[in-house]
Gaussian input, Z-matrix of N, CA and C with variables (Angstrom, degrees):
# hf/3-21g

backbone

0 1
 N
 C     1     B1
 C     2     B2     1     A1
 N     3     B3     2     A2     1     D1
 C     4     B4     3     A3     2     D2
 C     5     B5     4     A4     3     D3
 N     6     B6     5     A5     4     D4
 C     7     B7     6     A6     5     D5
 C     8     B8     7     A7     6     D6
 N     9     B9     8     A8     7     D7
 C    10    B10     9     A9     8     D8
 C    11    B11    10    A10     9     D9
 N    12    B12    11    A11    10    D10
 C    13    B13    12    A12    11    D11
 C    14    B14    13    A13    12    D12
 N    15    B15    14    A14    13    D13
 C    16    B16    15    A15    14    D14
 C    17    B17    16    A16    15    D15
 N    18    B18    17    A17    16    D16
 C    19    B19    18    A18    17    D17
 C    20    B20    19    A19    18    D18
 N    21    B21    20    A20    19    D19
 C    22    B22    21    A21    20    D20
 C    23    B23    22    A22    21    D21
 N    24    B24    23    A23    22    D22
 C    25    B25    24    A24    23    D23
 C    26    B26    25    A25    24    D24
 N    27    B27    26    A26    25    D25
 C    28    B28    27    A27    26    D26
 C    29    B29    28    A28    27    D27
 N    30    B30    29    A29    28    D28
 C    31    B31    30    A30    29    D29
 C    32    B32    31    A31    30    D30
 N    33    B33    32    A32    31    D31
 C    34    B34    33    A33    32    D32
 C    35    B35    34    A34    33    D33
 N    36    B36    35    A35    34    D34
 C    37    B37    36    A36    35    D35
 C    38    B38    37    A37    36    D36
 N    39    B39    38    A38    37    D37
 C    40    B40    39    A39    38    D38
 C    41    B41    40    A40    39    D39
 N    42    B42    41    A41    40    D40
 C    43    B43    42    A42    41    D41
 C    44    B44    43    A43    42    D42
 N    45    B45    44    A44    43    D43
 C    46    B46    45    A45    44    D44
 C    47    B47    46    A46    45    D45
 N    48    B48    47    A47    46    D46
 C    49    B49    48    A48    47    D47
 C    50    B50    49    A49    48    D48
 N    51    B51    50    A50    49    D49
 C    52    B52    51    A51    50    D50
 C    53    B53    52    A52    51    D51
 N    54    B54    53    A53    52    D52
 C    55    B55    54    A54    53    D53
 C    56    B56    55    A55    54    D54
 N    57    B57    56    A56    55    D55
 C    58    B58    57    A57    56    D56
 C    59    B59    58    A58    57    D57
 N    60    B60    59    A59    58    D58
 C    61    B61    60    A60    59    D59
 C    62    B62    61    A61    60    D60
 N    63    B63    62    A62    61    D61
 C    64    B64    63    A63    62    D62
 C    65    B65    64    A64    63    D63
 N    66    B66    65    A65    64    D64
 C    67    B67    66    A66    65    D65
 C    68    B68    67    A67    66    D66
 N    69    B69    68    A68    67    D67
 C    70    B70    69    A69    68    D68
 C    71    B71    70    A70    69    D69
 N    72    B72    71    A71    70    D70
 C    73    B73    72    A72    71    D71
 C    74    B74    73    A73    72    D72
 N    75    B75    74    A74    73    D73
 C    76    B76    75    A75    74    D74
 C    77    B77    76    A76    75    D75
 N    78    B78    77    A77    76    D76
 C    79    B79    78    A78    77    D77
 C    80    B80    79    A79    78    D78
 N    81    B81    80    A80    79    D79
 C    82    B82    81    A81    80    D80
 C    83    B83    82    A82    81    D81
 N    84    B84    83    A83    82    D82
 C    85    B85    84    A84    83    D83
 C    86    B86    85    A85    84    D84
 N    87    B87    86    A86    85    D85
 C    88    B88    87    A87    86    D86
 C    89    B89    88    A88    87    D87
 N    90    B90    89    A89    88    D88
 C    91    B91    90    A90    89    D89
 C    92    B92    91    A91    90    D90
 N    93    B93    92    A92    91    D91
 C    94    B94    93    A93    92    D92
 C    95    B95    94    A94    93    D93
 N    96    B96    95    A95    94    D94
 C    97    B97    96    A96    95    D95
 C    98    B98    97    A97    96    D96
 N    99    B99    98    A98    97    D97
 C   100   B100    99    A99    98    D98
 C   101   B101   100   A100    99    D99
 N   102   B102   101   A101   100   D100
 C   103   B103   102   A102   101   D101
 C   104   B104   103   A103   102   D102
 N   105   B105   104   A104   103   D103
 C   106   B106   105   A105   104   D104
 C   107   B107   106   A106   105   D105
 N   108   B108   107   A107   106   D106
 C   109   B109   108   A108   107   D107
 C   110   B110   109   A109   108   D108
 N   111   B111   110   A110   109   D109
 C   112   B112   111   A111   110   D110
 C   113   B113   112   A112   111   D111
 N   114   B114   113   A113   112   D112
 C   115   B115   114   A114   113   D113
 C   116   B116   115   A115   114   D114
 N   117   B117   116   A116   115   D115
 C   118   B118   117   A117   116   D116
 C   119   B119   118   A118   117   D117
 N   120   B120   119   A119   118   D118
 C   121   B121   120   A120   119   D119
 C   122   B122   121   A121   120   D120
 N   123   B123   122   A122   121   D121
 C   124   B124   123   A123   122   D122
 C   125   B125   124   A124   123   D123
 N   126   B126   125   A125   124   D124
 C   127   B127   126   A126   125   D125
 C   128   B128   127   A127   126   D126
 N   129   B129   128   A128   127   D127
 C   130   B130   129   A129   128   D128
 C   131   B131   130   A130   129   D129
 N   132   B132   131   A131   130   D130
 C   133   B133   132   A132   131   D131
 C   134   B134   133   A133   132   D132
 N   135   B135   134   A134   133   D133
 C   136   B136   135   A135   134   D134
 C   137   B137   136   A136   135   D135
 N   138   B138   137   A137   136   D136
 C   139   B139   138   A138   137   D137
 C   140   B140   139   A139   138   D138
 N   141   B141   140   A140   139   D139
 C   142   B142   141   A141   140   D140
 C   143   B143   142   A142   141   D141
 N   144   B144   143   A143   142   D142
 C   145   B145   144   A144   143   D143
 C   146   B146   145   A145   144   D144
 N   147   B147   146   A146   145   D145
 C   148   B148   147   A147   146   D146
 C   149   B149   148   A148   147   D147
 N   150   B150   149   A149   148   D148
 C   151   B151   150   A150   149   D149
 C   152   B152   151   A151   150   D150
 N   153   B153   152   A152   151   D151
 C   154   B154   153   A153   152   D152
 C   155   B155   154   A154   153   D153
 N   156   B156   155   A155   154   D154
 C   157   B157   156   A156   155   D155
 C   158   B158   157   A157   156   D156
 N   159   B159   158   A158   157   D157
 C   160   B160   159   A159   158   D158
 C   161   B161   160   A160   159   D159
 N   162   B162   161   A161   160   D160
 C   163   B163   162   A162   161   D161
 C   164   B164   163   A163   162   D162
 N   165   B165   164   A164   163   D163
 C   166   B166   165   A165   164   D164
 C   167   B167   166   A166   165   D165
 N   168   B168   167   A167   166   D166
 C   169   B169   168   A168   167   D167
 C   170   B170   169   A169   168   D168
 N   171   B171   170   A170   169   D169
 C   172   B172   171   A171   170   D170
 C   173   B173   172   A172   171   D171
 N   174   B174   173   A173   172   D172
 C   175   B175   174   A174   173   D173
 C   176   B176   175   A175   174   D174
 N   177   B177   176   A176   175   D175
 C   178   B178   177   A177   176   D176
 C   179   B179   178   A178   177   D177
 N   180   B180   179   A179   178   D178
 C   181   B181   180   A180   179   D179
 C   182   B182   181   A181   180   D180
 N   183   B183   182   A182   181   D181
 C   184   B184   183   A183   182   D182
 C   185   B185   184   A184   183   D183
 N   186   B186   185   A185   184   D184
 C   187   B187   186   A186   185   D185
 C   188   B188   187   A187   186   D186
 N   189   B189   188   A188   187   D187
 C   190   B190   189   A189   188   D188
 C   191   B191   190   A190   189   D189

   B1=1.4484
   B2=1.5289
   B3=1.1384
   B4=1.9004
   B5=1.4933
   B6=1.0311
   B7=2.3184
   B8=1.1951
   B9=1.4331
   B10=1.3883
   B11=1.7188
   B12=1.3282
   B13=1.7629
   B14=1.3728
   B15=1.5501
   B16=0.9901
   B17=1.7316
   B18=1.1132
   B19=1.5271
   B20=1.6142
   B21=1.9479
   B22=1.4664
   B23=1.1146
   B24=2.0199
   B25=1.6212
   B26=1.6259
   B27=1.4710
   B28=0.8168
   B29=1.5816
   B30=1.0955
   B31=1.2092
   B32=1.7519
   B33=0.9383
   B34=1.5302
   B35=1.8515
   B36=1.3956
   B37=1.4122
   B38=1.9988
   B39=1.4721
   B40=1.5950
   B41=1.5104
   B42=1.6154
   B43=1.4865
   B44=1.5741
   B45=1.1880
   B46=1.6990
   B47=1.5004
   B48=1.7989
   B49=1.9286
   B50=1.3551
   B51=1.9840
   B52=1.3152
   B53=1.2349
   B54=1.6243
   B55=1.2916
   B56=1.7351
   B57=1.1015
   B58=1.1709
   B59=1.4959
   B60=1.7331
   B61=0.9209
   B62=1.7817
   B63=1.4285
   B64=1.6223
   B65=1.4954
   B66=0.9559
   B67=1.5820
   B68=1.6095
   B69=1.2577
   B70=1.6393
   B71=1.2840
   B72=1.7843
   B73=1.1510
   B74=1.5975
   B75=1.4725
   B76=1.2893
   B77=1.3782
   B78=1.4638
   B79=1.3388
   B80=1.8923
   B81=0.9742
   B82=1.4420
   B83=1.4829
   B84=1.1934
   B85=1.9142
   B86=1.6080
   B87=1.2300
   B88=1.4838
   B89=1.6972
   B90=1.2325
   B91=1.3972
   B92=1.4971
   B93=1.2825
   B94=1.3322
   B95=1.2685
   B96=1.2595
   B97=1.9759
   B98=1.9735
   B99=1.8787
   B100=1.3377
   B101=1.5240
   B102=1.5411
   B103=1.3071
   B104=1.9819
   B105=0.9305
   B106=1.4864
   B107=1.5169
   B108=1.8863
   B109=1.4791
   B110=1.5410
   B111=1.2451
   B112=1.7007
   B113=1.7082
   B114=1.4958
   B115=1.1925
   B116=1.7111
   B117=1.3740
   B118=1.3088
   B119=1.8286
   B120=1.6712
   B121=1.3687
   B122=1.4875
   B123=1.4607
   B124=1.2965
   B125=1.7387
   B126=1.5953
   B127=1.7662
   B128=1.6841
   B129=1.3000
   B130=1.1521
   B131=1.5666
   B132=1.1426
   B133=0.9351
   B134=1.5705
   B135=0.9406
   B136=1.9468
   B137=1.0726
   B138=1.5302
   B139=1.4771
   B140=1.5655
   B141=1.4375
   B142=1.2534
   B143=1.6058
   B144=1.3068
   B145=1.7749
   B146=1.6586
   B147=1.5064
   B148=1.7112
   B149=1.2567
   B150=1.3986
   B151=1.6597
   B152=1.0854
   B153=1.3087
   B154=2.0144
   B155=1.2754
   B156=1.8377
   B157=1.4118
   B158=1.8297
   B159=1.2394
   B160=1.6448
   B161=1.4911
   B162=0.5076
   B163=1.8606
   B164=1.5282
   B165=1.2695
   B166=1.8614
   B167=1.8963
   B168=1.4476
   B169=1.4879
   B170=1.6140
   B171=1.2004
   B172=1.4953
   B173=1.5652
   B174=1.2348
   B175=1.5685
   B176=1.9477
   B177=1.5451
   B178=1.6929
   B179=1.3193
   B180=1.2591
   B181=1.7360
   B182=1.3596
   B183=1.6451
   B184=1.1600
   B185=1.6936
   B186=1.6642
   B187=1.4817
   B188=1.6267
   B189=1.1668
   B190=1.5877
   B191=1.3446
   A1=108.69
   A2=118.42
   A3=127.99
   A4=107.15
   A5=94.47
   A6=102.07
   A7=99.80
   A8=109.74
   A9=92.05
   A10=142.23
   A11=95.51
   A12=100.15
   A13=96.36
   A14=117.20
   A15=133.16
   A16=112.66
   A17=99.16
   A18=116.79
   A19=96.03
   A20=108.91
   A21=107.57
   A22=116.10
   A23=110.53
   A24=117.57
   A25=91.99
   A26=130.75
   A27=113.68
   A28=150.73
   A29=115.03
   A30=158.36
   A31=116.56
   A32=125.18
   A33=165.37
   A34=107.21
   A35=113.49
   A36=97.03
   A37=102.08
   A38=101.13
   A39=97.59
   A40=129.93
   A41=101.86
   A42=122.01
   A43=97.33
   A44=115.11
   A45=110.72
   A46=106.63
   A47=124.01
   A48=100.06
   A49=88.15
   A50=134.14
   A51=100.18
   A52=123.42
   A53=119.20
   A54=129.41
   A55=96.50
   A56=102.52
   A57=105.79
   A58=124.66
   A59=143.32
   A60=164.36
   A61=108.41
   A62=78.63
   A63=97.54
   A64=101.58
   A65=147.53
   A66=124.47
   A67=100.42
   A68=118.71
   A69=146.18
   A70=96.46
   A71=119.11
   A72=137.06
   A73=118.29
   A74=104.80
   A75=111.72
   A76=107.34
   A77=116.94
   A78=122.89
   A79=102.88
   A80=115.99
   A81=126.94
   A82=115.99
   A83=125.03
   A84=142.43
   A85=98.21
   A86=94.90
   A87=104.40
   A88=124.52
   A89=108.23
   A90=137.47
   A91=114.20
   A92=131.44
   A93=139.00
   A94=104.59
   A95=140.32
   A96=138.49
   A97=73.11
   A98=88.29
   A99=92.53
   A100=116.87
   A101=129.72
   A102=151.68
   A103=102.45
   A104=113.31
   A105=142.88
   A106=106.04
   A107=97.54
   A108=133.47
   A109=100.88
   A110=116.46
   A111=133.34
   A112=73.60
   A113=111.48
   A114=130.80
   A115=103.26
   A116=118.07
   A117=131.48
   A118=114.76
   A119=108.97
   A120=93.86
   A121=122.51
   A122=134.13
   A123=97.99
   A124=107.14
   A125=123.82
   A126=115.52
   A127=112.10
   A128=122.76
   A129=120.62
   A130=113.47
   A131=141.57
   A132=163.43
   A133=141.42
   A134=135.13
   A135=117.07
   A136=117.43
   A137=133.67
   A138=167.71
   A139=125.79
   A140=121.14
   A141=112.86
   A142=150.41
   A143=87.97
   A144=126.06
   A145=99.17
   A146=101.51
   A147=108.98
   A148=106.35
   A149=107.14
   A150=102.06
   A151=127.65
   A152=89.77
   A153=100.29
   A154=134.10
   A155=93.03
   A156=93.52
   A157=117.38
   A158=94.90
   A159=102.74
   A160=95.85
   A161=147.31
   A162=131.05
   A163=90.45
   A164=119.33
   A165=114.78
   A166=81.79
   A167=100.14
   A168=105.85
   A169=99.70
   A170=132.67
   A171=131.71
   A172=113.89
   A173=106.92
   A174=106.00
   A175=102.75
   A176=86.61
   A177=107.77
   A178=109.08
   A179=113.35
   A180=110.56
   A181=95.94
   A182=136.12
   A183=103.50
   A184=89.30
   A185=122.18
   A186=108.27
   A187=85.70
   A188=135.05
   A189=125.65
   A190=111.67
   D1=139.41
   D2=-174.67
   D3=-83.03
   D4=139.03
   D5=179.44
   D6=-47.19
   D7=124.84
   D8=141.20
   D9=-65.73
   D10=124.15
   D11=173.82
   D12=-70.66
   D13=150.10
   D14=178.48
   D15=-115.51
   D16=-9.18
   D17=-154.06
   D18=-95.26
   D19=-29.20
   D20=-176.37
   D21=-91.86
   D22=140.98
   D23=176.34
   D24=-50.44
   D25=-54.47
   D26=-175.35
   D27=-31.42
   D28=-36.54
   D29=116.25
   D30=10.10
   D31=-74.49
   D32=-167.37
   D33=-85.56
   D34=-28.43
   D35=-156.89
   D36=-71.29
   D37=-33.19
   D38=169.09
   D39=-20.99
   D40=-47.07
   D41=-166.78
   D42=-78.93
   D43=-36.97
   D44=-153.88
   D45=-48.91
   D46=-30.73
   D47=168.54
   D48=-113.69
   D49=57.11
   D50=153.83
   D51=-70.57
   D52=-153.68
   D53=175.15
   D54=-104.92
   D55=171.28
   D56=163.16
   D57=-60.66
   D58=-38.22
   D59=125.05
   D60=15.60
   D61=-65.90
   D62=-176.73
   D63=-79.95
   D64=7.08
   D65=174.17
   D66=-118.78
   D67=-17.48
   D68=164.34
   D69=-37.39
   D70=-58.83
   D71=-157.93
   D72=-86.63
   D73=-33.14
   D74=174.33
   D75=-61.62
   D76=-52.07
   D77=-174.68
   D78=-49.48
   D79=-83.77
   D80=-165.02
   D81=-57.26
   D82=-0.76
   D83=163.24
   D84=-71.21
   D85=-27.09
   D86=-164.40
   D87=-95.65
   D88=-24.53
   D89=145.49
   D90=-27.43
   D91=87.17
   D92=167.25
   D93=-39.16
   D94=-36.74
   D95=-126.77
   D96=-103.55
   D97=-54.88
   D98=-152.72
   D99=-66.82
   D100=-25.72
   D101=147.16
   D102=-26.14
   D103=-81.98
   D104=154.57
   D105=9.22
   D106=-81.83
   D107=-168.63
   D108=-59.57
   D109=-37.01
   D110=-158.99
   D111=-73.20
   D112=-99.02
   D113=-123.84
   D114=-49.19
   D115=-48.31
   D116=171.88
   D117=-47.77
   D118=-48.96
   D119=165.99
   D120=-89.57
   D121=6.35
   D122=155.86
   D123=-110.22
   D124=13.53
   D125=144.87
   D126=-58.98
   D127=-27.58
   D128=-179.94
   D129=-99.18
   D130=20.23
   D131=163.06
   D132=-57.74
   D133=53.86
   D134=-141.22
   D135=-69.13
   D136=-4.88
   D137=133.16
   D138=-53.77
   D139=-27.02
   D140=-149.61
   D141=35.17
   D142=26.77
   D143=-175.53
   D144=-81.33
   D145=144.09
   D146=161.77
   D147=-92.94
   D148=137.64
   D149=159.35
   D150=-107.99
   D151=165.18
   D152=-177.26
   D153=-42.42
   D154=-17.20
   D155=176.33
   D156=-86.79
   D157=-31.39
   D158=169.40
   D159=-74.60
   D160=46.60
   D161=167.36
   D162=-145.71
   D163=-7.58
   D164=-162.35
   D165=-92.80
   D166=-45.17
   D167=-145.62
   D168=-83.33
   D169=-12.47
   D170=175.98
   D171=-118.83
   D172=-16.82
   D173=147.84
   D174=94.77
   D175=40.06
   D176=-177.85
   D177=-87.44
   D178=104.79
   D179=172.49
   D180=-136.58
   D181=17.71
   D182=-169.89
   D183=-127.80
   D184=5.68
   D185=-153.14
   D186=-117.45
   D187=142.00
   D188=150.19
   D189=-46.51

């Protein structure tokens, strides 16, 4: 899969009729801390499940 450029309109036109939801999401994918927090709890994981507590603490109710 190719980087995303961030820099291209191209880039962006997906969003132009999102919901709010979806730009919620763009933002916080994008989140170093939150990138971080993810990857470590589901390596530690024996499921590869999110938990409730990560979904309490970044305010995930809309992503599986």
């Amino acid at each position: 899969m190719p980087e995303f450029e961030w820099r291209s309109p191209e880039s962006y036109k997906s969003l132009q009729d999102a919901e709010i939801t979806d730009i919620a999401w763009e933002c916080l994918r994008r989140n170093v801390n939150y990138r971080r927090e993810y990857e470590a709890m589901i390596a530690n994981s024996p499921d590869g499940e999110v938990t409730p507590e990560f979904r309490r603490k970044w305010g995930i109710c809309f992503r599986p």
